[in-house]
PAVEX-21794 format. One record per residue (C-alpha): residue number from 1; residue in one letter; x, y, z. Coordinates in nm, 4 decimals, decimal comma, m for minus. Layout:
BEGIN
(r NUM "A" (X Y Z)) ...
END
This chain:
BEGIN
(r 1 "X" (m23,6529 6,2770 11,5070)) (r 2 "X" (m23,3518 6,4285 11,6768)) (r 3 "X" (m23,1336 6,6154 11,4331)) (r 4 "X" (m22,8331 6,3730 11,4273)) (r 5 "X" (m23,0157 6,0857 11,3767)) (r 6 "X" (m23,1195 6,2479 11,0944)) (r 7 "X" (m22,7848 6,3060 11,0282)) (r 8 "X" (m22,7012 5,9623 11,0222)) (r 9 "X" (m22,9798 5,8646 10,7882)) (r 10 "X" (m22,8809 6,0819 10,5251)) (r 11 "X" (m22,5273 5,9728 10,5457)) (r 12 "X" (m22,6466 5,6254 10,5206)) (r 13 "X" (m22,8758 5,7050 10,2117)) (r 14 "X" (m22,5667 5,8622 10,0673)) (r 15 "X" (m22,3805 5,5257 10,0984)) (r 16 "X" (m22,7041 5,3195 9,9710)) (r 17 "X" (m22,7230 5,5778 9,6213)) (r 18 "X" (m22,3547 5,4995 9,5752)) (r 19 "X" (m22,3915 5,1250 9,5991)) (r 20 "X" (m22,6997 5,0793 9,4346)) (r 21 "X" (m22,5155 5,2834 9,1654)) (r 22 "X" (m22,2058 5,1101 9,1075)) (r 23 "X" (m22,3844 4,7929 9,1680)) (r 24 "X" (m22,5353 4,8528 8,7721)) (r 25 "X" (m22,2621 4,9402 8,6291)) (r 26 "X" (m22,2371 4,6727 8,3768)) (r 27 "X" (m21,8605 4,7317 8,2380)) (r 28 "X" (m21,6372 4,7604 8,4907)) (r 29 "X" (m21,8125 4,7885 8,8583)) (r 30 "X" (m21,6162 4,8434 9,1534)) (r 31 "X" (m21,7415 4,5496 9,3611)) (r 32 "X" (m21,5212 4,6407 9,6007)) (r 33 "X" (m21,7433 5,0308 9,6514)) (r 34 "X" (m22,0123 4,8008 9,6446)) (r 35 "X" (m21,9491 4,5999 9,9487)) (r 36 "X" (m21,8007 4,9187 10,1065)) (r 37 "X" (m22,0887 5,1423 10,0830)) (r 38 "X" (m22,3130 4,8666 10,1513)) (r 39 "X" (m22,1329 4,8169 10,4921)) (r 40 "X" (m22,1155 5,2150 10,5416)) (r 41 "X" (m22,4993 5,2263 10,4861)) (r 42 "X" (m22,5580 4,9399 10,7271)) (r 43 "X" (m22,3188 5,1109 11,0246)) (r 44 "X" (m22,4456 5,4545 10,9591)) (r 45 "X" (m22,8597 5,2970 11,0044)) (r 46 "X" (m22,7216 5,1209 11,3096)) (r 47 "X" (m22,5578 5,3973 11,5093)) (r 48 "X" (m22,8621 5,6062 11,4396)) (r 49 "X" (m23,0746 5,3404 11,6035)) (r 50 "X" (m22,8509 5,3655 11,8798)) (r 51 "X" (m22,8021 5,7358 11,8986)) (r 52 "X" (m23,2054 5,7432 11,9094)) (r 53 "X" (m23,2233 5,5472 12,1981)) (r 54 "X" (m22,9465 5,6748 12,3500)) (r 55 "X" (m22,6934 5,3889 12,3643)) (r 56 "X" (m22,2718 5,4639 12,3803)) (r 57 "X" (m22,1369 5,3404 12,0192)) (r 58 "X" (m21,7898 5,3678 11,9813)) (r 59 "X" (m21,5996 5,4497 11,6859)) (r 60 "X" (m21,6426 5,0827 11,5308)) (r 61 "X" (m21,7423 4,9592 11,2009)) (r 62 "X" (m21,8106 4,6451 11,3285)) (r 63 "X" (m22,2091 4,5538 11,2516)) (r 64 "X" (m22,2173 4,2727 11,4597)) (r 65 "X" (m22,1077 4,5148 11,7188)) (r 66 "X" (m22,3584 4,7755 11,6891)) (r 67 "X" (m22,5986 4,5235 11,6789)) (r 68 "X" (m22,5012 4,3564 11,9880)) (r 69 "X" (m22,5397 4,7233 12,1242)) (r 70 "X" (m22,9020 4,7384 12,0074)) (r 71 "X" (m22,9867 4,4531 12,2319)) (r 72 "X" (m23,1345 4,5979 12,4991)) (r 73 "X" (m23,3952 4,7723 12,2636)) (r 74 "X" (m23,4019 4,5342 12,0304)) (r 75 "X" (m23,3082 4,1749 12,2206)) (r 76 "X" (m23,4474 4,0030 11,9242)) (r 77 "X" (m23,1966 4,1344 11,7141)) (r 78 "X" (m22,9140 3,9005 11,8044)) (r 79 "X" (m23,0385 3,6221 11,5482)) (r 80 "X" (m22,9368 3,8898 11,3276)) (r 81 "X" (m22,5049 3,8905 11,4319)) (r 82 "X" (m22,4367 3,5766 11,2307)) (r 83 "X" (m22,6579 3,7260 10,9183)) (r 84 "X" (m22,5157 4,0827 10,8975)) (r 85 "X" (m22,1607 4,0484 11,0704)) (r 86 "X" (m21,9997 3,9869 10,7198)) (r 87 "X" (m22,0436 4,3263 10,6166)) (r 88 "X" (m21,7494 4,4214 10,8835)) (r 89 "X" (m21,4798 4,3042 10,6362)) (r 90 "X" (m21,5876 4,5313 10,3916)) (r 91 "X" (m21,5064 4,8418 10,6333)) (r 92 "X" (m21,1168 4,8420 10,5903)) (r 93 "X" (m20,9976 4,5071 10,3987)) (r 94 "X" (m21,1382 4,5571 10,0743)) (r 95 "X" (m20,9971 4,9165 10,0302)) (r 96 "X" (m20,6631 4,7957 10,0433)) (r 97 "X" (m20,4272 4,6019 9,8304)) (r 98 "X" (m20,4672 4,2260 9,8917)) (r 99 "X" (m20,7979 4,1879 9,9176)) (r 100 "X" (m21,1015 4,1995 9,6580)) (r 101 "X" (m21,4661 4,1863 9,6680)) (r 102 "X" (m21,6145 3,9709 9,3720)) (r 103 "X" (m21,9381 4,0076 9,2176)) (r 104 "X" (m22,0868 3,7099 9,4501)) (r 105 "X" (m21,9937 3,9137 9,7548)) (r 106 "X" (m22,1344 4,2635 9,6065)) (r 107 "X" (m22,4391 4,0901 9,5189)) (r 108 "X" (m22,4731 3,9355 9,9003)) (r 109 "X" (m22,3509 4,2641 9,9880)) (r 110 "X" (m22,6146 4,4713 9,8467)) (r 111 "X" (m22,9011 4,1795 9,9622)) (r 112 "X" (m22,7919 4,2180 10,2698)) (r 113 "X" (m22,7695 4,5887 10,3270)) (r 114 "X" (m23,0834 4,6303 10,1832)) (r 115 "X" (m23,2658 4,3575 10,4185)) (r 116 "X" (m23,0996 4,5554 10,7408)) (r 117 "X" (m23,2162 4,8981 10,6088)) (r 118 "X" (m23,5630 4,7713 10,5896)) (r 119 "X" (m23,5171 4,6242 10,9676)) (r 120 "X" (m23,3917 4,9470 11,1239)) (r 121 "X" (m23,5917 5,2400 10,9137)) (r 122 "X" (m23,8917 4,9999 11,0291)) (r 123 "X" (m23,7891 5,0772 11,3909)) (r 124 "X" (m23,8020 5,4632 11,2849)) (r 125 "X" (m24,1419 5,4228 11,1502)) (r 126 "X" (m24,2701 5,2559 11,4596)) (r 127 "X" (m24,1177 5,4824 11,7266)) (r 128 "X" (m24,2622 5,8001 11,5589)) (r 129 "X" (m24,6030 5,6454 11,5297)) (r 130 "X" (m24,5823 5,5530 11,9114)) (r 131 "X" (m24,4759 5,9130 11,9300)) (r 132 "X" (m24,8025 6,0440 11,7544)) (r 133 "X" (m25,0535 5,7772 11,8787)) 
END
């Protein structure tokens, strides 16, 4: 694995600590770190799909985006836009005054980051046992 995809993944298990973490938190979460970090975790795992297979990301935080990016690795993976794209508004809006995540959207938050980390990482998995078969 290429040292800034590696790079990527760490940053995006960074994220995935913080959410899971504040996602516990019984008195007082921060849904709105949830959703955040969950988001963060899913656009970090996406641009180092991308990066690995050498596809142009811009500077976006927009997951249906990156996925739509993906595509011509991964053309199955635009039944996954309408799933994932949510997590976009959880980038910038929730961070400022105005807007607030609720435990509903945490909670869908979290589900889905989780289900997209388990998508991509499996793409990581397969590519380095292509690499070693």
């Amino acid at each position: 694995m290429r040292p800034l995809t590696k790079e990527w993944i760490k940053k995006a298990d960074s994220d995935l600590r913080t959410m899971r973490r504040e996602h516990r938190v019984l008195e007082d979460p921060s849904y709105d770190a949830v959703c955040f970090h969950a988001q963060q975790c899913a656009e970090k795992l996406l641009k180092a799909f991308l990066h690995t297979h050498d596809i142009y990301f811009p500077r976006t935080h927009d997951i249906g985006e990156l996925l739509m990016l993906a595509l011509p690795v991964r053309p199955e993976w635009s039944a996954l836009v309408p799933r994932y794209k949510f997590l976009t508004d959880f980038a910038v809006d929730s961070r400022y005054p105005g807007e607030s995540a609720f435990k509903e959207e945490a909670d869908e938050a979290v589900e889905a980051c989780e289900e997209l980390r388990k998508i991509v990482l499996r793409e990581f998995r397969d590519l380095d046992q292509l690499r070693l078969g």
